[in-house]
N, C-alpha and C positions, 0 to 999 in steps of 0.2 A: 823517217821511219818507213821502211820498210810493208806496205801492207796488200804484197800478193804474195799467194803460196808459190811452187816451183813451177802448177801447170799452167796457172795464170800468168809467171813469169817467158814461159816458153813460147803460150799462145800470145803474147801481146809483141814478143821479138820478131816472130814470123809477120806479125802484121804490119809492125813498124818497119820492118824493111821492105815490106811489100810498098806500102807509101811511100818510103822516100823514095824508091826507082818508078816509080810512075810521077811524083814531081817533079824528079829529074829530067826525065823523058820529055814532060813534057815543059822543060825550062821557066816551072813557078818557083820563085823566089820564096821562102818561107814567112817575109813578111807580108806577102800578100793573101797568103793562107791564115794568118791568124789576123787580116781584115776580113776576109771573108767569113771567117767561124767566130770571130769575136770570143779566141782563146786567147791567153797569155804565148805572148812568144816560148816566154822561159818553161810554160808545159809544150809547147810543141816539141823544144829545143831536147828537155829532157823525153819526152816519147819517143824522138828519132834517133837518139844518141843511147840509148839504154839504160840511161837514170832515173829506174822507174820508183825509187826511193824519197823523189822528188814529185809524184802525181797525187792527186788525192785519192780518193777511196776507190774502188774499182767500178763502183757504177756510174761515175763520173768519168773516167778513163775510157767506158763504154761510151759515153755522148759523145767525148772529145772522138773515137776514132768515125763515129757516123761523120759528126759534120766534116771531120776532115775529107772522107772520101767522098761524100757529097761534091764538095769546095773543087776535089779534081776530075768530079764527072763520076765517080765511079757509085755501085747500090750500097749504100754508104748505110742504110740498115743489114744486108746482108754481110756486110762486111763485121758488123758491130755485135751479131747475133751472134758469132763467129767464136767471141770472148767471152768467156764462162763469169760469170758475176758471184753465181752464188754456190758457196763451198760447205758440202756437209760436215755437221759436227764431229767433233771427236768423242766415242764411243769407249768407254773402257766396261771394266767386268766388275760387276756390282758384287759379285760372288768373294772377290779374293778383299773390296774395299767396300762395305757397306752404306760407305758417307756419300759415293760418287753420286748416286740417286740424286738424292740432295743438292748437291754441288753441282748440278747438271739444270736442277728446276731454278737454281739462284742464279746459275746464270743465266737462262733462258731468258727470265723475269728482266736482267737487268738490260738485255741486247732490246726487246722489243720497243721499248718507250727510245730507243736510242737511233734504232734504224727508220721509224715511221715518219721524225722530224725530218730527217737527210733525205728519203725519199719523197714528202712531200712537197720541200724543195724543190728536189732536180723536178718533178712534175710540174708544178709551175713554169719554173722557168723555160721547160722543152716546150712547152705550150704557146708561151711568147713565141719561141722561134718557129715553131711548125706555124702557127696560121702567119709568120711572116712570108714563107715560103710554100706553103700549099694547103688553106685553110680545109681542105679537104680530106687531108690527113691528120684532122684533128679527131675526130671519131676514133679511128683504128690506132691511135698512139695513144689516146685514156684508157681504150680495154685493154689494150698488153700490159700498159704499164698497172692498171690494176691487178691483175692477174699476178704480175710481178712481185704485188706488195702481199698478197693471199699467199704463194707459194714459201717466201720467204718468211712471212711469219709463222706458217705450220712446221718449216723446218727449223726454228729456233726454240722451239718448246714441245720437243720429242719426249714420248716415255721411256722410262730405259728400261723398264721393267718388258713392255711391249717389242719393244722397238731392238731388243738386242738377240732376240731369237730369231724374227724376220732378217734381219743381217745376217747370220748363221745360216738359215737357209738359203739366203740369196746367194751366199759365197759360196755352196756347194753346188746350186743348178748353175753358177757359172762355169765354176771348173769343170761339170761332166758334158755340158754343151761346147763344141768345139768353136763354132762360128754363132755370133750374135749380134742384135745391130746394140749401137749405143749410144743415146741421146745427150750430148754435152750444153748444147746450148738452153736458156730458159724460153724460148720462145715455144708458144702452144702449139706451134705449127709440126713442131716435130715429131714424129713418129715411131715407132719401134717394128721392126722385123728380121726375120730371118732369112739369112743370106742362102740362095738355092743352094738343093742338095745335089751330090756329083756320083756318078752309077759306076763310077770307073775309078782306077787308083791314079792319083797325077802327086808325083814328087813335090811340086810346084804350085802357085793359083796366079792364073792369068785374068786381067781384068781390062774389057774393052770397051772405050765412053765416047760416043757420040753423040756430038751437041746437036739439037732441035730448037737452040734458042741460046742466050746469055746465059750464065754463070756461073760465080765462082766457085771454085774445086780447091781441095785440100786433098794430097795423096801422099798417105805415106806407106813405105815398104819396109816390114822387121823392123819399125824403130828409127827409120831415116824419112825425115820428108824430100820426097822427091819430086811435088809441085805444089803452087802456092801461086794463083792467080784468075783470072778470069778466062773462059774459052767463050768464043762464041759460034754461031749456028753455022754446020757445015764441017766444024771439026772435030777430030779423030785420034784419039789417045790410046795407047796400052802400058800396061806397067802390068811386073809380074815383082813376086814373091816369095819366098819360101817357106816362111811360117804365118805369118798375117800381113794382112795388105788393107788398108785403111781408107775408104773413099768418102768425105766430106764435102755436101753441095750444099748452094746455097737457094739455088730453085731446082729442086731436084723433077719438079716437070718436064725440064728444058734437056733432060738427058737419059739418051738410052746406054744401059749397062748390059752387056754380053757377062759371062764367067766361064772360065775354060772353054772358048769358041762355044757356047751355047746360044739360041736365038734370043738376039735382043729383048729387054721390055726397057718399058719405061723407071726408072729409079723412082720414083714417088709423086707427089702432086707437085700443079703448077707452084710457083711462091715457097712451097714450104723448104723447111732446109733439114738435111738430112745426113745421116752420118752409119755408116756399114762396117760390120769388119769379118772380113771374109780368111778363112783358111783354106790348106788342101785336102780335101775328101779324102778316106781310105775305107775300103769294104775291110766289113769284118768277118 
């Protein structure tokens, strides 16, 4: 069965083929990847192949791609934040069906007792592995992951009485706002701003990324991704646009952003990861 949505389904494609050509690259065998993570072959086999109908839940598919990029060297947390885990509910109009209120707190009730055992779990178990491999990052892996368990539980038991007018408004400050940034990942680290504003009319939005350090980038142009991997310090990217242009980091400290040859700044804090979406300016 089946259990990622379509953007879950897209973000875990782009990642799985980012993996397999850096295993490639670097001539690891797949069985010595699933000694090293102490995953099942047959989830690797199915993660690399695109039988994602065969993984288990998504927050498992989360740890499997850390330890995998770990296993080939690469920020195998950055990598793993990468993938969205948790997916807002589905909202309908309590106005046209009176029952949905209802049906909305029955299920809520029933996900909570059901997602707290599965997370407790994978807690434990990541706990093993961290202090096998860096007892140090035991601290910073219980607070994410609690954090994790708090956010997810507030989004399973929404109001809808509340909660369906604040969506209303949210969908209309999106549409009059041209450019906004947009946080996909659950990691606390991320941030929310606004993409600089342009004094001039450009057809077009040009974006220029010079690395200060490692990591990885996601860029995509109108709906195409057009990178997907690691830069490190000293190098030099642009990609241009014509309606939106999409720039995803995963230490956005490590990287100065230009926008239509404007003077560089930094994209955000050290570590944190960060996600923009920039359009072209027009005076009005």
């Amino acid at each position: 069965m089946n259990l990622l949505n379509e953007a879950q389904t897209e973000q875990l494609k782009e990642i799985s083929q980012y993996l397999v050509q850096v295993r490639q690259e670097k001539s690891i065998r797949i069985e010595e990847v699933a000694a090293k993570t102490h995953i099942q072959k047959n989830c690797l086999q199915a993660l690399e192949t695109g039988h994602f109908e065969e993984l288990p839940e998504p927050i498992y598919v989360q740890g499997f791609i850390r330890r995998y990029a770990d296993a080939l060297g690469l920020d195998g947390t950055a990598l793993a934040n990468s993938f969205t885990i948790n997916v807002s509910p589905t909202y309908t109009d309590t106005k046209t069906n009176p029952n949905n209120s209802q049906n909305l707190d029955k299920r809520s009730k029933i996900r909570i007792p059901l997602f707290i055992p599965y997370a407790l779990l994978l807690i434990t178990a990541a706990i093993g592995l961290v202090y096998i491999l860096n007892p140090r990052l035991i601290v910073d892996f219980v607070t994410k992951q609690q954090n994790l368990i708090a956010n997810s539980t507030q989004k399973t038991t929404p109001s809808s009485e509340s909660s369906l007018p604040a969506l209303e408004s949210q969908s209309q400050q999106q549409n009059s706002i041209p450019t906004t940034e947009q946080t996909t990942a659950p990691s606390p680290e991320s941030s929310l701003a606004v993409a600089p504003s342009a004094s001039t009319t450009n057809q077009n939005v040009a974006v220029t990324l010079e690395l200060q350090g490692k990591s990885w980038l996601k860029v995509q142009a109108d709906g195409k991704t057009e990178f997907v991997g690691e830069l490190t310090k000293g190098e030099r990217r642009t990609w241009t646009a014509k309606e939106k242009l999409i720039v995803r980091s995963g230490n956005a400290g490590a990287v100065l952003i230009s926008v239509n040859n404007q003077p560089a700044k930094p994209f955000g804090d050290t570590g944190a990861i960060k996600e923009v979406t920039f359009t072209p300016k027009v005076n009005n």
